[in-house]
N, CA and C atoms as an extended XYZ file, in Angstrom:
408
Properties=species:S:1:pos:R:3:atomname:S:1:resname:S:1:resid:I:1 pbc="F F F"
N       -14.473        3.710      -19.619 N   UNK     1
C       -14.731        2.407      -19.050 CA  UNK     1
C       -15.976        2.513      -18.187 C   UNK     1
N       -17.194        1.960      -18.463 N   UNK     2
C       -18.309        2.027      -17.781 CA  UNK     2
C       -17.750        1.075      -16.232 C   UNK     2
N       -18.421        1.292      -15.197 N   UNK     3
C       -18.507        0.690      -14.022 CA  UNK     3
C       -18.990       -0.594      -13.686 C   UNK     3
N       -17.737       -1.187      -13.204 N   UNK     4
C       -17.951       -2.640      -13.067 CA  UNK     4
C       -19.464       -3.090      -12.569 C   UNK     4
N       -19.594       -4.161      -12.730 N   UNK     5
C       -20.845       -5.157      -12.503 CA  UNK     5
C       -20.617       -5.474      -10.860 C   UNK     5
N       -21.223       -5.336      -10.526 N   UNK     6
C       -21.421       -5.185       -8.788 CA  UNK     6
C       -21.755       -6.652       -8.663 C   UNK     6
N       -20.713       -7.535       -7.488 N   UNK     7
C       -20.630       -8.941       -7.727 CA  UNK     7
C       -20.619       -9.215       -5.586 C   UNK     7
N       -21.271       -9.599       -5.169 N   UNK     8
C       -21.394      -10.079       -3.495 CA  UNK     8
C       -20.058      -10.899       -3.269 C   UNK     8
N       -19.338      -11.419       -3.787 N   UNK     9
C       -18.370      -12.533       -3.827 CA  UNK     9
C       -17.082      -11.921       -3.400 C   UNK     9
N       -16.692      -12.420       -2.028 N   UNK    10
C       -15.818      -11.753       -1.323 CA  UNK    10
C       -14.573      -11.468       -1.730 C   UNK    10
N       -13.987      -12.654       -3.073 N   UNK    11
C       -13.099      -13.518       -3.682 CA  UNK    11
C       -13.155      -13.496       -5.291 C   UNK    11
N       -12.721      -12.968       -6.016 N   UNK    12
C       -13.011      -13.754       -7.339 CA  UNK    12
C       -11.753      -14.579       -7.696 C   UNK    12
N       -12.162      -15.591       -8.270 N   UNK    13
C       -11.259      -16.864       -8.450 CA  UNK    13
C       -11.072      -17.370       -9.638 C   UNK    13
N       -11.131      -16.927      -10.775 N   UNK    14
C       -10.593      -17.171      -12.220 CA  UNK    14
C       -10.674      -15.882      -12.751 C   UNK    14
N        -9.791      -16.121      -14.374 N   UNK    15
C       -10.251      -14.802      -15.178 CA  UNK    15
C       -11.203      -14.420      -15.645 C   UNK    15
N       -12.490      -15.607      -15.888 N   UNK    16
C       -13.508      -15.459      -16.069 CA  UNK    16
C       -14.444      -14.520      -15.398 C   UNK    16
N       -14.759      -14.731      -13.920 N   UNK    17
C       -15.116      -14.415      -12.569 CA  UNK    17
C       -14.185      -13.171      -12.530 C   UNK    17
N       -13.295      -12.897      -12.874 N   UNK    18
C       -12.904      -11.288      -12.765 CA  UNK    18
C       -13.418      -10.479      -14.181 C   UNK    18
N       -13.586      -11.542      -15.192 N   UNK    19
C       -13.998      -10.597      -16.498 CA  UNK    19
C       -15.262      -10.112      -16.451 C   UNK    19
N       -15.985      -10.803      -15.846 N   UNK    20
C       -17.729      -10.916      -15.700 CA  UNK    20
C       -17.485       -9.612      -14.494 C   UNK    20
N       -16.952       -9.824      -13.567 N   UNK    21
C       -16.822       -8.648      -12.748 CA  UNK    21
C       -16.841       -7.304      -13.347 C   UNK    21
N       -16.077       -7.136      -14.275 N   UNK    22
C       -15.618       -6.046      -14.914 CA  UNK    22
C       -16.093       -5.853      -15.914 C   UNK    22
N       -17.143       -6.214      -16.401 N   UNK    23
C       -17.608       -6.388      -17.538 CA  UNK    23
C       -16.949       -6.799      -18.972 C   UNK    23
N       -16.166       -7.439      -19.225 N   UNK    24
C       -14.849       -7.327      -20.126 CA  UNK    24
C       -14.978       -8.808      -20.351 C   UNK    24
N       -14.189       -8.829      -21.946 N   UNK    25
C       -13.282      -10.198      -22.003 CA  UNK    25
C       -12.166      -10.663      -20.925 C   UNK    25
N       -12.361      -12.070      -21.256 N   UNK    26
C       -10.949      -12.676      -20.835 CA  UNK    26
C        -9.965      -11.887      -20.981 C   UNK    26
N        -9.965      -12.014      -22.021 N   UNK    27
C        -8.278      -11.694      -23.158 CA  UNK    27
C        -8.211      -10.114      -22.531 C   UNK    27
N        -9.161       -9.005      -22.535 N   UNK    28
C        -9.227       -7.826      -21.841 CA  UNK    28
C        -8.384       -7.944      -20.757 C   UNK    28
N        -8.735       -8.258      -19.951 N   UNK    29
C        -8.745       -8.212      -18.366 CA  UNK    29
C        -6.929       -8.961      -18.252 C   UNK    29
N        -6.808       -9.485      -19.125 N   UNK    30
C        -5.324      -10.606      -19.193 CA  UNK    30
C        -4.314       -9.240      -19.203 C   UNK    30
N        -4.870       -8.569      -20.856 N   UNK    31
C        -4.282       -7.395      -20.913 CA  UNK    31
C        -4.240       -6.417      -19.934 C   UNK    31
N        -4.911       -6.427      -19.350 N   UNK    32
C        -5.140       -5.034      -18.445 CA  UNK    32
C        -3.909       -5.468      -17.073 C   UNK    32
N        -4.122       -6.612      -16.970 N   UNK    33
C        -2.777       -7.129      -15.823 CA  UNK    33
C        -1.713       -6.742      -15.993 C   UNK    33
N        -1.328       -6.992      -16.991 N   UNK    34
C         0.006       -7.046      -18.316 CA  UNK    34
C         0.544       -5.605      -18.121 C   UNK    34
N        -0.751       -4.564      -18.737 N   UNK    35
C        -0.280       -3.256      -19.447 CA  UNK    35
C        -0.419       -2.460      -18.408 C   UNK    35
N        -1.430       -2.477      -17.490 N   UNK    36
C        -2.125       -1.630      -16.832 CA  UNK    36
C        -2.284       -1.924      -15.333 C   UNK    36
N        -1.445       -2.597      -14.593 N   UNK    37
C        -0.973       -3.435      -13.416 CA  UNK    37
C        -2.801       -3.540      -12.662 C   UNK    37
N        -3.892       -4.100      -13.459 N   UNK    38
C        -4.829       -4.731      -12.781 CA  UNK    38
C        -4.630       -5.451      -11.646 C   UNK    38
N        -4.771       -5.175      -10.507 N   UNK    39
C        -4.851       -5.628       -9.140 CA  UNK    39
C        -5.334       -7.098       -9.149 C   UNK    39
N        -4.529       -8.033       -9.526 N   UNK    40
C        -4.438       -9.581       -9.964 CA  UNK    40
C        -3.979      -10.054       -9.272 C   UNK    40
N        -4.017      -11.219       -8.309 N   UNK    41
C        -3.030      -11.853       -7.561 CA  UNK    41
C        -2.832      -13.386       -8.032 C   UNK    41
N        -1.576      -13.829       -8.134 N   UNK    42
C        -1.556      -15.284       -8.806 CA  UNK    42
C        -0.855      -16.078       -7.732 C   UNK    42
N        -1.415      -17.225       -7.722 N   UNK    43
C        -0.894      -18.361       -6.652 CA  UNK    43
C         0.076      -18.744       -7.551 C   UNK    43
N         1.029      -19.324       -7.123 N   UNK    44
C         2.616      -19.234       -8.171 CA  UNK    44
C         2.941      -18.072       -8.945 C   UNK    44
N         4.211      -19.000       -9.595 N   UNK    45
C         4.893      -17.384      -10.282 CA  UNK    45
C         4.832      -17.653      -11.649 C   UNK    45
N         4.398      -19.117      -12.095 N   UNK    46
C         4.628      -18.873      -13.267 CA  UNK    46
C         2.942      -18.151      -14.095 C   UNK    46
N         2.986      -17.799      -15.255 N   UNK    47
C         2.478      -17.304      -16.160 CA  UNK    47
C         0.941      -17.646      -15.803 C   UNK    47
N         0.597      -19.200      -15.969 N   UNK    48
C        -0.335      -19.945      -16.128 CA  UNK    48
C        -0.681      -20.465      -15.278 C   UNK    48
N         0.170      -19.893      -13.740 N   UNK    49
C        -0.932      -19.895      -12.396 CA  UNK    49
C        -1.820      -19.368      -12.263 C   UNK    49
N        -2.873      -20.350      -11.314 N   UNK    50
C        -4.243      -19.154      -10.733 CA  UNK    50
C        -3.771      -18.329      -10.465 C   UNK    50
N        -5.143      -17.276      -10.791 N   UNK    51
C        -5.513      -16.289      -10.350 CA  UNK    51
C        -6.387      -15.616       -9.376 C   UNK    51
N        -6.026      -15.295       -8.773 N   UNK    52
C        -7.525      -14.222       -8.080 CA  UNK    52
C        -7.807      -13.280       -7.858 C   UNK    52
N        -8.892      -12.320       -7.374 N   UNK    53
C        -8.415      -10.783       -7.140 CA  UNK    53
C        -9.753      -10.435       -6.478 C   UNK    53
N        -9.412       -9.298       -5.365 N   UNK    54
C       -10.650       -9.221       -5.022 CA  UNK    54
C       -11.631       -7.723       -4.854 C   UNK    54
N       -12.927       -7.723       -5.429 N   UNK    55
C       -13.649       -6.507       -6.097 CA  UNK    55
C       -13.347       -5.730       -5.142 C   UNK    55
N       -12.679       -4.782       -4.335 N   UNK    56
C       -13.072       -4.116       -3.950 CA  UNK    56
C       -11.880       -3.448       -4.281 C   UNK    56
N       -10.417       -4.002       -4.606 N   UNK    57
C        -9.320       -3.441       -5.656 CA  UNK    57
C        -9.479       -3.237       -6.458 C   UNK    57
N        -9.941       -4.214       -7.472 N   UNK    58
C       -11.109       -3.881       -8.873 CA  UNK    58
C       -11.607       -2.841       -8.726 C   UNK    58
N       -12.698       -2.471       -8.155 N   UNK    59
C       -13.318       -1.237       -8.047 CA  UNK    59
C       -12.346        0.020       -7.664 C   UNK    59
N       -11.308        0.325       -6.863 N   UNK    60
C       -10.575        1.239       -6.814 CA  UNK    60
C        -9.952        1.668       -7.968 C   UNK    60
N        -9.477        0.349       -8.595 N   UNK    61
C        -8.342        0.222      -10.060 CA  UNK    61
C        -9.408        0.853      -10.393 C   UNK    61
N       -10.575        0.469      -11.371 N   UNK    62
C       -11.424        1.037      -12.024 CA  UNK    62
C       -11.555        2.264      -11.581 C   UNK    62
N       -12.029        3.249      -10.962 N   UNK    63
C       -12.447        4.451      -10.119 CA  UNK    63
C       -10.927        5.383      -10.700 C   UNK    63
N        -9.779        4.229       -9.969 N   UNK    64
C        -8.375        5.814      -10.469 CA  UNK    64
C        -8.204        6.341      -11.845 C   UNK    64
N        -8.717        4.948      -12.484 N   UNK    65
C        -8.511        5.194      -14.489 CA  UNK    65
C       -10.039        6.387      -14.413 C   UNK    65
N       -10.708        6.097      -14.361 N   UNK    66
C       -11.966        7.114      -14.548 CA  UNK    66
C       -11.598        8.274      -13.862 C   UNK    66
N       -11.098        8.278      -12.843 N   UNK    67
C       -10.943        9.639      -12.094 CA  UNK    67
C       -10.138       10.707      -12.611 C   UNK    67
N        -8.776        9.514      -12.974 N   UNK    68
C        -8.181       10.435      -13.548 CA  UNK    68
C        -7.954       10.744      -15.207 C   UNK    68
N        -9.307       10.210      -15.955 N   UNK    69
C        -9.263       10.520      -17.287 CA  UNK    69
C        -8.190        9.921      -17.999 C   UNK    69
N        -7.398        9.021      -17.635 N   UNK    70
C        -5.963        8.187      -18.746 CA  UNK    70
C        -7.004        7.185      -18.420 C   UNK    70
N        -5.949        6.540      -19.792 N   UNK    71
C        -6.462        4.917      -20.342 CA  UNK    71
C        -5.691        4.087      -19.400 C   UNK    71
N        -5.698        2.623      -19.964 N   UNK    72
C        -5.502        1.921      -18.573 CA  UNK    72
C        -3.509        1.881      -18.850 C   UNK    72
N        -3.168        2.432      -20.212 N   UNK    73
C        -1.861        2.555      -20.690 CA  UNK    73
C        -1.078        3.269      -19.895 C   UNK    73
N        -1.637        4.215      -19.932 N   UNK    74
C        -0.745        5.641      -19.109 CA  UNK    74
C        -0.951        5.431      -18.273 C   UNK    74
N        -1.731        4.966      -17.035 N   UNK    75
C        -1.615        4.745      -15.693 CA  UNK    75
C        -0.657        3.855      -15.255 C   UNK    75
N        -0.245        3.082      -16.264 N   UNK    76
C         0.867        1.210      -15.900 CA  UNK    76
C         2.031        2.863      -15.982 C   UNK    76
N         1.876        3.699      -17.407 N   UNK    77
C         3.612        3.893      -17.478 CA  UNK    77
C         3.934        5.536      -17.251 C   UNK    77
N         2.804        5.830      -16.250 N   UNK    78
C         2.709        7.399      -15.639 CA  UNK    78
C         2.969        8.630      -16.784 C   UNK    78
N         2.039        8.569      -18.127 N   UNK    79
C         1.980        9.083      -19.202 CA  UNK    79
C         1.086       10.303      -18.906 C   UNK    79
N         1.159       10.692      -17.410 N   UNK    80
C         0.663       11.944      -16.495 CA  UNK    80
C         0.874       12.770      -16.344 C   UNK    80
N         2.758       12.307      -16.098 N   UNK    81
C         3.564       13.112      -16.066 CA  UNK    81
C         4.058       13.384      -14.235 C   UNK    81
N         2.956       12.669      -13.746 N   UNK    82
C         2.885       13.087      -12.363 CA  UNK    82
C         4.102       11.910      -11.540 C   UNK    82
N         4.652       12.517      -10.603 N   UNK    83
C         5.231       11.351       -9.661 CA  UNK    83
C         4.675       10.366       -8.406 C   UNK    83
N         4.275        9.764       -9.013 N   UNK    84
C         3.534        9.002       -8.173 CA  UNK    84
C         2.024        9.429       -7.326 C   UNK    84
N         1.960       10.838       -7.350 N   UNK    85
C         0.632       11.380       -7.288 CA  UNK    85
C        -0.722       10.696       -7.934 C   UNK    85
N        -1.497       10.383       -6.918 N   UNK    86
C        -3.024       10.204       -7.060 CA  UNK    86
C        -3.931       11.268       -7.358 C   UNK    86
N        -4.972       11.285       -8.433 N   UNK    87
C        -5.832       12.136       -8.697 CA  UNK    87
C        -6.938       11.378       -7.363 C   UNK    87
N        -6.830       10.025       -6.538 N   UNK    88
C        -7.500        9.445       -6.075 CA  UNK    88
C        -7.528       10.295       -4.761 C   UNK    88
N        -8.359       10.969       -4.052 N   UNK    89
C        -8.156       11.526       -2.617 CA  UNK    89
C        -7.483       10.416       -1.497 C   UNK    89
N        -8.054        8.830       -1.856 N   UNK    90
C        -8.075        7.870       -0.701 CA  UNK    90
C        -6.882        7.813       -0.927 C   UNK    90
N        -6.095        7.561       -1.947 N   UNK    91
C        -5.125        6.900       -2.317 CA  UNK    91
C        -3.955        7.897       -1.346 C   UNK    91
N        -4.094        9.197       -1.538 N   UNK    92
C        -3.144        9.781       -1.809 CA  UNK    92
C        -3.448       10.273       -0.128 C   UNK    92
N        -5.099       10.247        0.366 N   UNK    93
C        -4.772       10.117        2.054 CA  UNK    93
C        -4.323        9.214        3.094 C   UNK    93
N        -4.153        7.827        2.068 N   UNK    94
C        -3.138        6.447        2.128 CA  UNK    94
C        -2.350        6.992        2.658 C   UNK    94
N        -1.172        7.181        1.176 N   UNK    95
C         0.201        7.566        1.588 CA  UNK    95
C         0.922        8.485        2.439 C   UNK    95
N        -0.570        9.664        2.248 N   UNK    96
C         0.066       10.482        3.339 CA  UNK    96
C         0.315       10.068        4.537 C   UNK    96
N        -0.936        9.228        5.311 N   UNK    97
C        -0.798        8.568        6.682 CA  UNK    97
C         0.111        7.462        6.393 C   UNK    97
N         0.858        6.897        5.525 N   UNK    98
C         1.733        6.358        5.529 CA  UNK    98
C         3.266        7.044        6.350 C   UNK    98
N         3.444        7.841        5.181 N   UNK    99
C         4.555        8.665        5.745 CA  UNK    99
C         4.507        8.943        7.282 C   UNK    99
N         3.456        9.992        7.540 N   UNK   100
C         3.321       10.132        8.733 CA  UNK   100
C         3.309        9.041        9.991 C   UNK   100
N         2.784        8.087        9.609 N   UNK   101
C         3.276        6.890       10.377 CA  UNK   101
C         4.918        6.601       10.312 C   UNK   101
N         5.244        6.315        9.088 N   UNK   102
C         6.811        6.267        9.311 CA  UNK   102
C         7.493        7.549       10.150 C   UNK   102
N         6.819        8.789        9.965 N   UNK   103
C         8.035        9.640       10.846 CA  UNK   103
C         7.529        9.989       12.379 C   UNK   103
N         6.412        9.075       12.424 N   UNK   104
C         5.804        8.988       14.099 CA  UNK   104
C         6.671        7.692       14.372 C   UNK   104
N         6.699        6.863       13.847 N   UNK   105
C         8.255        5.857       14.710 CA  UNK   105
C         9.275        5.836       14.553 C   UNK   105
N        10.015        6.722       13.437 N   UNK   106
C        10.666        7.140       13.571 CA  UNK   106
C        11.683        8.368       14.511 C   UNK   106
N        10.044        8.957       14.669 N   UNK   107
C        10.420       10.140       16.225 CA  UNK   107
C        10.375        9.218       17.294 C   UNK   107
N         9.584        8.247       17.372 N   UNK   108
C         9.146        7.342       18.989 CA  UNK   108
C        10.890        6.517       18.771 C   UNK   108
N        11.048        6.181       18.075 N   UNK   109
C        12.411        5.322       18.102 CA  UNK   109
C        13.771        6.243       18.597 C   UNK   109
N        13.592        7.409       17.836 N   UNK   110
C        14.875        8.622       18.620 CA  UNK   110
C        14.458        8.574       19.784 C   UNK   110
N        13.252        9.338       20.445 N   UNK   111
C        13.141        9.479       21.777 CA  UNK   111
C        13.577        8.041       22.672 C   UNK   111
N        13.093        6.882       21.758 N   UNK   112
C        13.611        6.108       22.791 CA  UNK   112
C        15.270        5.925       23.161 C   UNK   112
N        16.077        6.125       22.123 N   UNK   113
C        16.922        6.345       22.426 CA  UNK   113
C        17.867        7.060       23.141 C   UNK   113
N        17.179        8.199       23.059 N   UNK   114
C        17.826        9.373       24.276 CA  UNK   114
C        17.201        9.136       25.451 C   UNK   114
N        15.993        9.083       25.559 N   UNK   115
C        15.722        8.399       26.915 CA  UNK   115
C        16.362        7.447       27.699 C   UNK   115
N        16.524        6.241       26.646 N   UNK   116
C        17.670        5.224       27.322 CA  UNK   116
C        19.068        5.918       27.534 C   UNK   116
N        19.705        6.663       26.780 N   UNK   117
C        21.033        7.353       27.010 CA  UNK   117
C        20.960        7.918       28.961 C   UNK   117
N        19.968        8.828       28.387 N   UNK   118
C        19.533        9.852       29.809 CA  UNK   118
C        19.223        8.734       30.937 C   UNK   118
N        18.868        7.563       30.741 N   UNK   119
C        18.490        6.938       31.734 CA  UNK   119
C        19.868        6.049       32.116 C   UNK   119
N        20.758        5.794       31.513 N   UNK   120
C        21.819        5.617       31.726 CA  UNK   120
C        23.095        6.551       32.588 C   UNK   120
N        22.770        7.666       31.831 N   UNK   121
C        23.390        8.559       32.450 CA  UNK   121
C        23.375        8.708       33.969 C   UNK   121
N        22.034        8.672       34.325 N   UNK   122
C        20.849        9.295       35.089 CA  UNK   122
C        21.438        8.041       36.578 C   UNK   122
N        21.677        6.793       36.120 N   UNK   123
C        21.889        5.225       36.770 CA  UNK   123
C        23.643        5.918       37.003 C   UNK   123
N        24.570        5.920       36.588 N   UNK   124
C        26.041        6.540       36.748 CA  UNK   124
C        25.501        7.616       37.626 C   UNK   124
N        25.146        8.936       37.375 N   UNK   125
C        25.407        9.927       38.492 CA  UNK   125
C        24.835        8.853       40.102 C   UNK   125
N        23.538        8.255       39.893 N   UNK   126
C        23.153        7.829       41.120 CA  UNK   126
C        23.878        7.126       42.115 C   UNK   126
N        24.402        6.045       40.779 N   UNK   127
C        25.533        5.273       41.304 CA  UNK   127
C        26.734        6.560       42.039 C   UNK   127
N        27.309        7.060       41.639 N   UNK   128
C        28.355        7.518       41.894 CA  UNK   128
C        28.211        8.282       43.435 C   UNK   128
N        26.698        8.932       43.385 N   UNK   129
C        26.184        9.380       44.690 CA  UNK   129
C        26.330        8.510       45.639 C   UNK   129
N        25.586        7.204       45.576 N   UNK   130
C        25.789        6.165       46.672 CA  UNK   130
C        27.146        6.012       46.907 C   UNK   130
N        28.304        5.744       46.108 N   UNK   131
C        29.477        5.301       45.898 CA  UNK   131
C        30.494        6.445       47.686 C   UNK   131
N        29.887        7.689       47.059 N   UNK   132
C        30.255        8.926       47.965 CA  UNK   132
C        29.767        8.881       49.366 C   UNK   132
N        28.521        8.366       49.199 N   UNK   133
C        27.886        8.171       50.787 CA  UNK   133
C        28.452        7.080       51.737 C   UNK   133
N        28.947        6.143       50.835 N   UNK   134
C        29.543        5.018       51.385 CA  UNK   134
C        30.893        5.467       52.199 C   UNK   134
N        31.718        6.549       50.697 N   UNK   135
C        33.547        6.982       51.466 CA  UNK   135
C        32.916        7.652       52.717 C   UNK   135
N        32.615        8.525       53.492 N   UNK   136
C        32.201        9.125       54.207 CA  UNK   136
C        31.496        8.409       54.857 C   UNK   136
């Protein structure tokens, strides 16, 4: 797949305007949604809603099929073999800081919890101190 047509347009807004993007037919680019989960976004759900999508997903989509040498087939149905693995560096330094975000609030959410425990705790002994200063 040669490299898309370099387009200023923040937005593309038909299939046309994404085919011209991509250098491709209509009917191409329809397919490529279909088979090859082209980064398409449709206003409604049915079939024959707009479309839009915008180049700079295009250009990634394009880049992972080239990068990683499959057609746009095997990338829709992971004919890689791989699990969910990116040959893409960005992609796959995405997910990593994904995760890692999930198990950084996931740690901030425990700590908060024992903190609140301990700070509970912490409110009872105090209490109980005053409680003593008072019998006496």
């Amino acid at each position: 797949m040669s490299a898309p047509a370099r387009n200023t347009a923040p937005i593309l807004n038909s299939w046309k305007e994404i085919a011209n993007f991509l250098g491709r037919g209509v009917r191409t680019v329809q397919r490529w949604e279909a088979e090859a989960a082209l980064p398409v976004h449709r206003i409604g759900k049915g079939k024959r809603s707009p479309v839009f999508a915008f180049p700079s997903e295009l250009i990634l989509w394009t880049q992972t099929i080239q990068s990683d040498g499959h057609s746009a087939r095997d990338l829709r149905h992971g004919a890689d073999g791989h699990d969910g693995a990116s040959h893409n560096p960005a992609i796959n330094r995405s997910r990593r800081l994904i995760r890692e975000s999930a198990d950084l609030v996931r740690s901030l959410a425990l700590s908060t919890v024992k903190q609140r425990e301990q700070a509970e705790s912490l409110y009872k002994h105090v209490s109980a101190l005053k409680l003593l200063r008072h019998v006496k």
